[in-house]
C-alpha positions in Angstrom: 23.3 -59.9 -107.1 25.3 -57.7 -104.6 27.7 -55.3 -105.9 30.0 -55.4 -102.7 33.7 -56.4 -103.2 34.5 -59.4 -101.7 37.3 -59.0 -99.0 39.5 -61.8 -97.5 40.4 -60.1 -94.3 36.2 -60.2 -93.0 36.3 -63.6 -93.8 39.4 -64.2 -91.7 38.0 -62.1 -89.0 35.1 -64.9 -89.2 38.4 -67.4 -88.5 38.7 -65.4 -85.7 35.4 -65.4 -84.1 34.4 -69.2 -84.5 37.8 -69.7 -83.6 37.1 -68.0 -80.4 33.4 -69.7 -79.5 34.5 -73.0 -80.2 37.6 -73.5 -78.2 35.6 -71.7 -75.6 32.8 -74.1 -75.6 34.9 -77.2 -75.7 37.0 -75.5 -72.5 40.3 -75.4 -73.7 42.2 -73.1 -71.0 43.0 -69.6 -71.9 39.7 -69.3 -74.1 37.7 -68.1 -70.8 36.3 -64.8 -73.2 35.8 -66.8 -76.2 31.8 -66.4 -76.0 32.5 -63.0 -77.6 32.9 -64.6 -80.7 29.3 -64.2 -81.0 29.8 -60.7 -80.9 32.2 -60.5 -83.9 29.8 -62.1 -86.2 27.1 -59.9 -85.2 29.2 -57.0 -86.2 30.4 -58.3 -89.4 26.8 -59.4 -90.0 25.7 -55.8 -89.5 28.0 -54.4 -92.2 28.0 -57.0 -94.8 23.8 -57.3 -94.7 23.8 -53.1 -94.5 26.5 -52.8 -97.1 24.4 -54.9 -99.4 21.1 -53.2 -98.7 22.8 -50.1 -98.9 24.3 -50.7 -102.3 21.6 -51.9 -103.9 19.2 -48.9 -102.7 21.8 -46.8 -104.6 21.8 -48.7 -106.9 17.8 -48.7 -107.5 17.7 -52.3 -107.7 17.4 -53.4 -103.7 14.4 -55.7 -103.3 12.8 -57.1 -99.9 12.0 -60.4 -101.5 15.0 -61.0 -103.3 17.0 -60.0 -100.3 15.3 -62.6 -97.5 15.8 -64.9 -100.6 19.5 -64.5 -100.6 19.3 -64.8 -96.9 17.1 -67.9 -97.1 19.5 -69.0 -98.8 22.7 -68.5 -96.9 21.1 -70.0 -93.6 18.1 -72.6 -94.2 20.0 -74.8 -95.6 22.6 -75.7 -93.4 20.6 -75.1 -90.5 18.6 -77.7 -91.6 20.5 -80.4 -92.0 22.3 -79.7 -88.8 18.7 -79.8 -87.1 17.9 -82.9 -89.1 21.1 -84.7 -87.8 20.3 -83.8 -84.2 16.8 -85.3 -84.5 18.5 -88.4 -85.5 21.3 -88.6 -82.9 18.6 -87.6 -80.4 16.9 -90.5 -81.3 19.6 -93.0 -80.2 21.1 -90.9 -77.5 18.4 -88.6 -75.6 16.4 -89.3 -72.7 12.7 -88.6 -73.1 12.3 -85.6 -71.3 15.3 -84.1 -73.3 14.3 -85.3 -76.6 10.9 -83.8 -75.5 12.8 -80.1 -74.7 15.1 -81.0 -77.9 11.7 -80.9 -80.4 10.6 -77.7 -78.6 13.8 -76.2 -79.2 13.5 -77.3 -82.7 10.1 -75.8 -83.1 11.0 -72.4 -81.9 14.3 -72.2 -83.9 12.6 -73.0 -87.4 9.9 -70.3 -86.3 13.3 -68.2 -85.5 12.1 -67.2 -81.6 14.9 -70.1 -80.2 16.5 -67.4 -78.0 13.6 -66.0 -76.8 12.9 -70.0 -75.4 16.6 -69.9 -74.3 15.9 -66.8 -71.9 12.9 -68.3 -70.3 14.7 -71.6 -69.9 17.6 -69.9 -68.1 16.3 -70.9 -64.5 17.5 -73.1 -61.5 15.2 -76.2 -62.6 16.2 -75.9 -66.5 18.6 -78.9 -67.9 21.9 -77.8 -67.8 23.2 -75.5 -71.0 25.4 -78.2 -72.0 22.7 -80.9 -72.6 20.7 -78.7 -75.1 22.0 -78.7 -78.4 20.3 -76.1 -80.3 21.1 -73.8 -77.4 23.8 -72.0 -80.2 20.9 -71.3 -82.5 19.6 -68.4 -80.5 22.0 -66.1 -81.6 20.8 -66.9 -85.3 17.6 -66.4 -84.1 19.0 -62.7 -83.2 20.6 -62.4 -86.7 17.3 -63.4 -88.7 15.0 -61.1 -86.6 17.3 -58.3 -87.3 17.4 -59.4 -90.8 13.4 -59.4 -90.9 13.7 -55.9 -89.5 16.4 -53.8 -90.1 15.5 -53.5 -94.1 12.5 -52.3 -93.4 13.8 -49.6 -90.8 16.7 -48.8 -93.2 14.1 -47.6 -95.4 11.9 -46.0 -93.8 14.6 -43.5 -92.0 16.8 -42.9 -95.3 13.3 -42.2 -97.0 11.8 -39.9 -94.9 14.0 -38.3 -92.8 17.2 -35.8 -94.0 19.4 -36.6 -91.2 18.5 -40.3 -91.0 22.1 -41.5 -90.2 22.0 -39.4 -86.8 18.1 -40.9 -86.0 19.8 -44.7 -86.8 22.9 -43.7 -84.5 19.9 -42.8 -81.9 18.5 -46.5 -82.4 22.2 -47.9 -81.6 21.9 -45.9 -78.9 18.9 -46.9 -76.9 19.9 -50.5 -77.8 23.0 -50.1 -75.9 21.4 -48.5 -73.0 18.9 -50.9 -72.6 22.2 -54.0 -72.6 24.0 -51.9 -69.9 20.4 -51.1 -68.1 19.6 -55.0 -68.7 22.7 -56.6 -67.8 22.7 -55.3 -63.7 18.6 -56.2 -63.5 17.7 -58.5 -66.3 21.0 -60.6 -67.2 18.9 -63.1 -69.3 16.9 -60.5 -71.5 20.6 -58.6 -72.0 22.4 -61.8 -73.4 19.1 -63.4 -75.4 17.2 -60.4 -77.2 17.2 -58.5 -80.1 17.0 -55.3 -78.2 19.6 -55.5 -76.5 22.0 -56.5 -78.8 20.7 -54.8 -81.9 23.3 -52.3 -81.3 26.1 -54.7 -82.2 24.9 -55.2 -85.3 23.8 -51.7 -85.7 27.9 -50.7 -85.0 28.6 -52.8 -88.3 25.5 -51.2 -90.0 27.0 -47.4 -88.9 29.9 -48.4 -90.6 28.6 -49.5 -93.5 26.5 -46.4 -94.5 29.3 -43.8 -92.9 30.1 -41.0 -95.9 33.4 -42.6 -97.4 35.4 -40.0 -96.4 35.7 -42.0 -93.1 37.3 -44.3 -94.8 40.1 -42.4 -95.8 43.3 -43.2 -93.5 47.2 -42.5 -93.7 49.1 -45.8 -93.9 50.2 -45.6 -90.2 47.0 -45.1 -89.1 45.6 -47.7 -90.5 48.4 -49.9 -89.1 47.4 -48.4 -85.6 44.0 -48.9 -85.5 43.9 -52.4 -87.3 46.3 -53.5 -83.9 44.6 -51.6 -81.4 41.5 -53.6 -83.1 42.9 -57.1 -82.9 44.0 -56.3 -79.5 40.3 -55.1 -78.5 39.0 -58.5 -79.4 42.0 -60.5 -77.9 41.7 -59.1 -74.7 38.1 -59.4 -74.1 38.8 -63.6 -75.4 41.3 -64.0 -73.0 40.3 -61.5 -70.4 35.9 -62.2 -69.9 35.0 -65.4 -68.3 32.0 -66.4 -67.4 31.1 -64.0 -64.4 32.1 -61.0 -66.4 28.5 -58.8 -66.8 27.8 -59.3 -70.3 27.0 -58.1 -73.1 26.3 -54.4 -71.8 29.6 -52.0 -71.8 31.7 -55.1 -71.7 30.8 -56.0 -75.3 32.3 -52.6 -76.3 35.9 -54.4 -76.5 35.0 -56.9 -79.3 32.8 -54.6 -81.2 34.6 -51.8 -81.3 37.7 -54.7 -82.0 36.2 -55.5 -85.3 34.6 -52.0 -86.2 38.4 -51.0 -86.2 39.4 -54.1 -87.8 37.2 -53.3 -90.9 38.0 -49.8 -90.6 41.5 -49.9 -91.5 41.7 -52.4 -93.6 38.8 -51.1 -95.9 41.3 -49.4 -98.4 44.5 -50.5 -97.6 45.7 -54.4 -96.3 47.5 -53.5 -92.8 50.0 -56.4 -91.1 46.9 -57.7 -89.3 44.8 -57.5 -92.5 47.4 -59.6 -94.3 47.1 -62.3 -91.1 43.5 -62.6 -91.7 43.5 -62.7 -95.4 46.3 -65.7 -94.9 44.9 -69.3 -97.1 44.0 -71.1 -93.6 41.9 -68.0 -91.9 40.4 -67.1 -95.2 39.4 -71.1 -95.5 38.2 -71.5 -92.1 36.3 -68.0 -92.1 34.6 -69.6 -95.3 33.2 -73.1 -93.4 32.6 -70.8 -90.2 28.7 -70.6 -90.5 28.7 -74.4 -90.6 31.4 -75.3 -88.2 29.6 -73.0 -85.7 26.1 -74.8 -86.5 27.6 -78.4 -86.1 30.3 -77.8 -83.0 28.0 -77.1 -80.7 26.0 -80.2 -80.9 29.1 -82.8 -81.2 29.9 -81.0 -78.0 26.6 -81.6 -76.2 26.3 -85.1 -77.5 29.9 -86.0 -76.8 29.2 -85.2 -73.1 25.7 -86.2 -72.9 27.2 -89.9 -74.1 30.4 -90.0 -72.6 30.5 -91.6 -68.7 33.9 -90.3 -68.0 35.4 -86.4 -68.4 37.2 -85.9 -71.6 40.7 -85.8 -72.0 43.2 -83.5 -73.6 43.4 -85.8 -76.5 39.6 -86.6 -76.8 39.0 -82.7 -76.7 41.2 -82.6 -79.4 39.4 -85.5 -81.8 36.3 -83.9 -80.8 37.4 -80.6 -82.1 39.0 -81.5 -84.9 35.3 -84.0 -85.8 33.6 -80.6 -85.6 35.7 -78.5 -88.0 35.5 -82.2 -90.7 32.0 -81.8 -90.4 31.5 -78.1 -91.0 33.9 -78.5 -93.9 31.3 -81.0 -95.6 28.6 -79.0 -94.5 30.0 -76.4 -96.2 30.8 -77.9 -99.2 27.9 -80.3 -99.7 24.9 -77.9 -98.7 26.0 -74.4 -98.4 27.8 -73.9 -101.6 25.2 -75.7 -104.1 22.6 -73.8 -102.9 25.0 -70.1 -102.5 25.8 -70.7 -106.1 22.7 -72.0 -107.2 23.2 -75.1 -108.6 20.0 -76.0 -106.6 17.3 -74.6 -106.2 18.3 -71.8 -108.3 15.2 -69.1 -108.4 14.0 -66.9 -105.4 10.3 -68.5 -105.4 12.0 -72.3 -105.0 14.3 -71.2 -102.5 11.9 -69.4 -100.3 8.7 -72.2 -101.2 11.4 -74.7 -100.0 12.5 -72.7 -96.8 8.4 -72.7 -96.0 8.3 -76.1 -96.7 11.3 -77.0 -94.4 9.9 -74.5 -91.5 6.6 -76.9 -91.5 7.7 -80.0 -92.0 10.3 -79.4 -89.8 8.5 -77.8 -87.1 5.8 -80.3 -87.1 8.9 -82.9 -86.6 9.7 -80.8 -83.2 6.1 -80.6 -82.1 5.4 -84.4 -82.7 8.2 -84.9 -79.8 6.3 -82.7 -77.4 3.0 -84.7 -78.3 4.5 -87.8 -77.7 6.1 -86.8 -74.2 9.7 -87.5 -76.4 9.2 -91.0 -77.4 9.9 -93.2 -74.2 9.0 -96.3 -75.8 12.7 -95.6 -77.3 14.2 -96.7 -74.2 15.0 -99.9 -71.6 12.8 -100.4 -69.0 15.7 -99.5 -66.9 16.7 -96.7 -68.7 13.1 -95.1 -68.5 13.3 -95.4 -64.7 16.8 -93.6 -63.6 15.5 -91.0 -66.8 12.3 -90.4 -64.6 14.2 -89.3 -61.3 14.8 -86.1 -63.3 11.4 -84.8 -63.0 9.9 -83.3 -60.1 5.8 -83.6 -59.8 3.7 -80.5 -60.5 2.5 -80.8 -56.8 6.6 -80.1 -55.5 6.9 -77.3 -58.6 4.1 -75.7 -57.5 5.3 -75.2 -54.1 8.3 -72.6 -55.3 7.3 -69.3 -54.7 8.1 -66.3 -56.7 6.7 -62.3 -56.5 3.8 -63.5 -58.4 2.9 -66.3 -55.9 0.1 -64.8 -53.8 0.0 -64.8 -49.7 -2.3 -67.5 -49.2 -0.2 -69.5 -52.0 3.4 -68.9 -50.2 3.0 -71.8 -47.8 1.9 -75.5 -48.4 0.6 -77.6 -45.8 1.2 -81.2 -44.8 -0.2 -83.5 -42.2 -3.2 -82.8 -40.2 -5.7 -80.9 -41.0 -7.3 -79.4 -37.7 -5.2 -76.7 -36.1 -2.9 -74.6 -37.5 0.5 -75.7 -37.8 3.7 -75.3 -35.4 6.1 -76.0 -37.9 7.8 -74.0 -40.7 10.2 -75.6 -42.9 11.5 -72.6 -45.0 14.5 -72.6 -47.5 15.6 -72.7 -51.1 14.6 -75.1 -53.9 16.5 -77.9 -51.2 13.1 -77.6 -49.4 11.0 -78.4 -51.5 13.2 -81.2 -52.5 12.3 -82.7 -49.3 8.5 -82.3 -49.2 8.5 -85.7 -49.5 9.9 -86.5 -46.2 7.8 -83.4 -44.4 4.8 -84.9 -46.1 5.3 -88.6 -45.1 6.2 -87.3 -41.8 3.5 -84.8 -40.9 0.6 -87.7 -41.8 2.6 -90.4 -39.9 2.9 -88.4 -36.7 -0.8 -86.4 -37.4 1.2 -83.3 -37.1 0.8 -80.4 -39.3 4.0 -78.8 -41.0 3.7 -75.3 -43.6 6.9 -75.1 -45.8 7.6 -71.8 -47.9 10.6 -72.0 -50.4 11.8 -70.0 -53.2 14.8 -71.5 -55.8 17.6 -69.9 -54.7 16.8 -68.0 -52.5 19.1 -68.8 -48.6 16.7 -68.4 -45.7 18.8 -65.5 -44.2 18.5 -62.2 -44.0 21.0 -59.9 -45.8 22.8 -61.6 -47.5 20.1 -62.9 -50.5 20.9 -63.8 -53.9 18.6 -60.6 -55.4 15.5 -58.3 -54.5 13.3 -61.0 -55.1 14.9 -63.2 -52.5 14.9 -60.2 -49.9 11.0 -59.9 -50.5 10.4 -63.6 -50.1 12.0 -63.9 -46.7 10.6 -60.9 -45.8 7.0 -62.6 -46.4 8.2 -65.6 -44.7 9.1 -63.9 -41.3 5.8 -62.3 -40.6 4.8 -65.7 -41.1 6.4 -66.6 -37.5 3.9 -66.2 -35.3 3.3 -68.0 -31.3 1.9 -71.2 -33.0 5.2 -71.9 -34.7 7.3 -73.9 -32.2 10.1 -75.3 -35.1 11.5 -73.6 -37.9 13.4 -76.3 -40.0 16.1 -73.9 -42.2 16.8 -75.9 -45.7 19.3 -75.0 -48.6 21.9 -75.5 -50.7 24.8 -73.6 -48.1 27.5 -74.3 -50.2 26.2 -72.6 -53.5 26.1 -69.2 -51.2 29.6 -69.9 -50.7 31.7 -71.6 -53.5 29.1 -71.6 -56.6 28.1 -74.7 -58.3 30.2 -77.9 -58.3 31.7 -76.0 -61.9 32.9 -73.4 -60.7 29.9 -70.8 -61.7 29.8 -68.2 -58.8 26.2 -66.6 -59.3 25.2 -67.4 -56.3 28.1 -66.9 -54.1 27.8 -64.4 -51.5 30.5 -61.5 -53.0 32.2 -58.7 -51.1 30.7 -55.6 -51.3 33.3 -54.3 -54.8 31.4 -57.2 -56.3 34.4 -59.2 -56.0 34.3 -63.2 -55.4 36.6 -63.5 -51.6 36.1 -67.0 -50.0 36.7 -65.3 -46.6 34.5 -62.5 -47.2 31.1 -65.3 -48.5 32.1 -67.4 -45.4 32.1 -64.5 -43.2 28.7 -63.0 -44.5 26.9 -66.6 -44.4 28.2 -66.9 -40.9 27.3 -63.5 -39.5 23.8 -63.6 -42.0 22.8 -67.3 -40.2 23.9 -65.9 -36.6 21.6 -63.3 -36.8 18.5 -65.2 -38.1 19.0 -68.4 -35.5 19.1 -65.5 -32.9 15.6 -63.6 -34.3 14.5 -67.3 -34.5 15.7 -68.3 -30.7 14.7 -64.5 -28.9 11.1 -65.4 -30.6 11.1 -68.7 -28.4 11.3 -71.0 -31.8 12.9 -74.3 -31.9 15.8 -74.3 -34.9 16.6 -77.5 -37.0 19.4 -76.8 -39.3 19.4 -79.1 -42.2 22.8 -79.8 -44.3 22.6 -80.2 -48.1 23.3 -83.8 -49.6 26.7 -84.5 -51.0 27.0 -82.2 -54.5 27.8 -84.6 -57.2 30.1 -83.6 -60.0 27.6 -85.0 -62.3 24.0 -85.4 -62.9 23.0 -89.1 -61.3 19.8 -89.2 -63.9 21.4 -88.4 -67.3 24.8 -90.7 -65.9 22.8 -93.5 -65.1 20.7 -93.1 -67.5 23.6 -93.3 -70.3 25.3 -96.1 -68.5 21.8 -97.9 -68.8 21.1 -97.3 -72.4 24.7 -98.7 -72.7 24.2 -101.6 -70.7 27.0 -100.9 -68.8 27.2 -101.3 -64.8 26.2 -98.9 -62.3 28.3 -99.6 -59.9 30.5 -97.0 -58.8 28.4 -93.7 -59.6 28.6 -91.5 -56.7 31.0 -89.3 -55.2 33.8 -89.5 -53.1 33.7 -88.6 -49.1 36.1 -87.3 -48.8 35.2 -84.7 -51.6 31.6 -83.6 -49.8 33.7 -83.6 -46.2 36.0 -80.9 -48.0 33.2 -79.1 -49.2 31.0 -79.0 -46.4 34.0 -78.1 -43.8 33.1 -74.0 -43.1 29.6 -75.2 -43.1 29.8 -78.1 -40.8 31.9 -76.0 -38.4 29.5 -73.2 -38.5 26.3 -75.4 -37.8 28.1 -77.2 -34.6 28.7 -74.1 -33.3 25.4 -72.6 -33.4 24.3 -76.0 -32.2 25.6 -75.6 -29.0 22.2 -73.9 -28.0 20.3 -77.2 -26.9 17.3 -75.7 -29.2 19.6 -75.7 -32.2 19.8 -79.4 -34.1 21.4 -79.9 -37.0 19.8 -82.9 -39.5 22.7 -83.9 -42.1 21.7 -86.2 -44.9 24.9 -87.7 -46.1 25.0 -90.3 -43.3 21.9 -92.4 -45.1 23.8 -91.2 -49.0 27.6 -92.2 -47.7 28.8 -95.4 -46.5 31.8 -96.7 -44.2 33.2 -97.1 -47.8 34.0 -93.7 -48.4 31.3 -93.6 -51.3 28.4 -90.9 -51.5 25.8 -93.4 -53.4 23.7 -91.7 -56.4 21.5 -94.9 -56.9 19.5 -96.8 -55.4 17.7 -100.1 -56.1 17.3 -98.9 -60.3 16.5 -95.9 -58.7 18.6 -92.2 -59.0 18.6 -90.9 -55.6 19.0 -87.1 -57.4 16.8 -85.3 -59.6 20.1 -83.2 -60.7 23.7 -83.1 -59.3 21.9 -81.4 -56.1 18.6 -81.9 -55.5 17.5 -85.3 -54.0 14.9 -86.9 -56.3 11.4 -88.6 -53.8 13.0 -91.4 -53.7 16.4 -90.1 -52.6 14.5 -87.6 -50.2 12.5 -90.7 -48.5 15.9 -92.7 -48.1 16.8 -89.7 -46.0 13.6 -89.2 -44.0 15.1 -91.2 -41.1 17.6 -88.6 -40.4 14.5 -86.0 -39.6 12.6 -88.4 -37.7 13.2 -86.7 -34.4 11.9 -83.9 -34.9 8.3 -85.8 -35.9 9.4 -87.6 -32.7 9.1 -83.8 -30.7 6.1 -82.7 -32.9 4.0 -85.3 -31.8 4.7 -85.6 -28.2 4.1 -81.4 -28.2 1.0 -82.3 -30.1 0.0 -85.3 -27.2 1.0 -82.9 -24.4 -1.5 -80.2 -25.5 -3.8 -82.4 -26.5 -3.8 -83.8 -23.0 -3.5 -80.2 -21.2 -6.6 -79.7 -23.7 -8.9 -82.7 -22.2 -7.4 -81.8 -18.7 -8.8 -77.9 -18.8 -12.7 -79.8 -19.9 
């Protein structure tokens, strides 16, 4: 058994941090930081693990199986039946292909890799954060690889080396300079691995093994830091939102917030210590491992179900469901199994945690055998789930750094000759290959599209380095035989972000700042200059607009509404709302069209009616794969739009085909 004092003020700065995460998640304004929650718990998990380890080493009784046995303890459980439930819910509510991603979620988490999944997953093709529901597990996944670890480095540096506090000060360290390294080049690898964030939970570690005389504060001291502490972690909840770089130097606020908080309050109870050792934060600070585990997927499931947005009141329920049920999970799993009422000895608990990791596991691997169990679902149902996927033919078309030269391009039409067209653009592109393919055989024309997701065909202004090389590849590309260059891609996300407001796209001014002027400006100069390279170069331009951005994702809606059996009718978007998007863009494109060997091709003519309705389905069909990208069948519904430039292709081809047979 630990020997560490139990005190009520950590457990209300728990209150505190799932406090934080949940309103966050749920979008309750004001919360915009609330993600650093996360960070609170991984600080408090540093000391209380360390303090314990540490303890016990003095003690001469620490022990590596009896401490993963305690830990076994403390998380399988109610992990388990939270995963369990999921399966369950999944199995009424999910669409294949999710219930397909949900087992393989499920499969990493119980082999406790789920965030290393999460990182790769973090791409412009991967379902939306807020349709995975074990997307919160990945920072257990962090805590339980650290808690594999960190005993056995403990160990080894207090055991062999004198000044081992300074060498584990050294490892906190390098782990914060690889977040702040990580965070400007790889953003995904900063928020999702151990590595980087090790040093959070190495803070709380540091202060667990600091020489007591540390410790020892005046009364007004105390009081000082313990506020300046609260006010750390306050500001960065109400001060971060989502575009704030993170972790890196900006997770300094919350963790040096709570290293304070436990600093000052280690000896003495401050005014904020009395606050978080109140009845209600000490109670919800006590259910906060399993109202974290079970918030996150009523959240997912609650939208994934629901056809309309939330209201105030409905946020509210749904809340309030998630704190009921961490309360029972609480009481009903994690505290017979904490005070070992079941389960009680360290061989039971741990041959039980095995056997739950396999039985489990095999439960999440079964739904990646069986493609997610489609048999589950209507007829219907099946077929508006299906417009979500794109064919390993269009996937295999996106190019990346890795994507050798004689990959970049793929080639449609006819085979003789080498082709006068280049269609080259963003992940928009490819959604059309499609049409280019169709087209190309129809007219026995040949057509070479290169595209890269996210990546705008302009020079200068690109998302990243990797974009910057891409189009550089693409240019040396234009050589005499190409006579069209068809531009495709998502304009608006370089401008405004996504339809929620995300800006990681948007073109920034040069303080990294997001200015609406400044992103319209730079698009505008950036498209200027590559229509003119295009024009002096004696290349026809087609300029194609983006279809209408749905607030919503046609497959998983119509899906839903299927699975229901409630009408379709009515899912789409407003005119009015595309027109008001698309203004900058549509004023920018007639302009440059004023050069008779500038067209512009804009979808949302075939998708938008004289109704003032931007249509999302289409004969039991979703005309989108996502709330963006046209799915093959909403790309074909287009085609019509780009059939003059076929049109032009051909009768180029005919006229030198003729001048051809002339010369013999």
């Amino acid at each position: 058994m630990s020997t560490l004092a139990y005190r009520r003020d950590i457990d209300g700065l728990r209150a505190v941090a799932v406090i934080a995460v949940v309103l966050f998640h749920f979008g309750v304004p004001g919360f915009s930081g609330g993600f650093v929650g996360v960070d609170v718990f991984f600080v408090i998990s540093g000391y209380l693990i360390t303090s314990i380890i540490w303890n016990q080493r003095q003690a001469g009784r620490f022990s590596f199986v009896d401490f993963w046995a305690r830990r076994a303890r403390r998380i399988l459980p109610a992990l388990f039946a939270m995963i369990l439930a999921v399966l369950a819910v999944g199995w009424f509510l999910l669409a294949p292909k999710d219930y397909e991603e949900l087992g393989r979620s499920v499969r990493y988490q119980v082999m406790f890799i789920s965030n290393l999944l999460f990182m790769r997953q973090d791409g412009y093709f991967d379902v939306a954060s807020d349709l995975k529901p074990l997307l919160h597990t990945w920072s257990l996944a962090v805590e339980e690889q650290f808690y594999i670890l960190f005993p056995l480095l403990l160990t080894l540096l207090s055991g062999h080396l004198k000044h081992w506090r300074l060498a584990l000060f050294g490892v906190l360290l390098v782990s914060f300079g690889l977040s702040v390294w990580a965070v400007g080049h790889h953003p995904e690898k900063a928020f999702f691995l151990l590595p980087m964030r090790a040093w959070e939970l190495l803070a709380g570690a540091m202060l667990a093994v600091a020489p007591k005389s540390a410790w020892r504060l005046k009364p007004m001291a105390a009081q000082g830091l313990s506020l300046l502490g609260l006010a750390l972690i306050l500001l960065a909840v109400f001060g971060y939102d989502k575009v704030t770089p993170f972790p890196g130097a900006a997770a300094l606020l919350p963790v040096l917030g709570v290293v304070a908080l436990i600093l000052a309050n280690g000896h003495r109870r401050t005014w904020v210590g009395e606050l978080l050792s109140s009845r209600v934060m000490v109670g919800l600070g006590l259910v906060s491992y399993s109202w974290y585990l079970w918030h996150w997927p009523v959240f997912v499931f609650s939208s994934y179900a629901s056809v309309d947005e939330p209201g105030a009141f409905d946020t509210l329920g749904l809340i309030l469901l998630t704190l009921v049920l961490g309360y029972l999970s609480w009481k009903f799993v994690e505290t017979p199994f904490r005070e070992r009422r079941l389960l009680a000895g360290r061989r039971q608990i741990l041959l039980a945690g095995a056997c739950g990791v396999l039985v489990i596991g095999l439960a999440g691997q079964s739904l990646r055998w069986t493609d997610g169990l489609p048999w589950r679902l209507s007829e219907q149902a099946l077929q508006y789930a299906k417009g979500r996927e794109w064919r390993p033919e269009l996937m295999a078309c996106l190019a990346d750094d890795k994507t050798p030269d004689d990959k970049l391009f793929c080639h449609y039409g006819a085979a003789n000759g080498p082709a006068r067209t280049l269609v080259w653009g963003d992940s928009h592109a490819t959604a059309l290959i499609p049409v280019f393919d169709d087209g190309a055989r129809a007219h026995a024309v040949s057509v070479m599209l290169a595209s890269s997701p996210g990546c705008v065909p302009v020079q200068g202004i690109e998302h990243d380095a990797r974009c910057a090389r891409f189009n550089q590849r693409v240019e040396h590309a234009l050589t005499p035989p190409v006579s069209d260059v068809v531009l495709v891609a998502r304009w608006s996300l370089y401008l405004y972000g996504d339809a929620k407001g995300d800006l990681a796209h948007a073109l920034k001014a040069a303080d990294g700042h997001y200015d609406r002027a400044v992103a319209e400006q730079r698009l505008a100069d950036g498209l200027r200059a590559r229509v003119a390279q295009l024009r002096a170069g004696g290349h026809r331009v087609w300029l194609v607009k983006e279809a209408p951005l749905q607030a919503f994702s046609p497959p998983y809606r119509l899906t839903r509404l299927a699975m229901l059996n409630r009408p379709v009718d009515g899912v789409g978007l407003a005119i009015g709302e595309h027109l008001k998007r698309q203004a900058f863009i549509s004023r920018l494109f007639a302009q440059l069209a004023q050069d008779p060997a500038v067209r512009v091709v804009d979808p949302a003519p075939r998708l938008c009616g004289d109704d003032g309705f931007c249509r999302a389905e289409l004969d039991g069909h979703s005309l989108y794969t996502d709330d963006n990208h046209l799915s093959e069948v909403g790309a074909r519904f287009v085609a019509p739009v780009l059939e003059p430039l076929f049109v032009g292709l051909q009768a180029g081809a005919d006229l030198r085909k003729g001048q051809a047979n002339a010369a013999k």
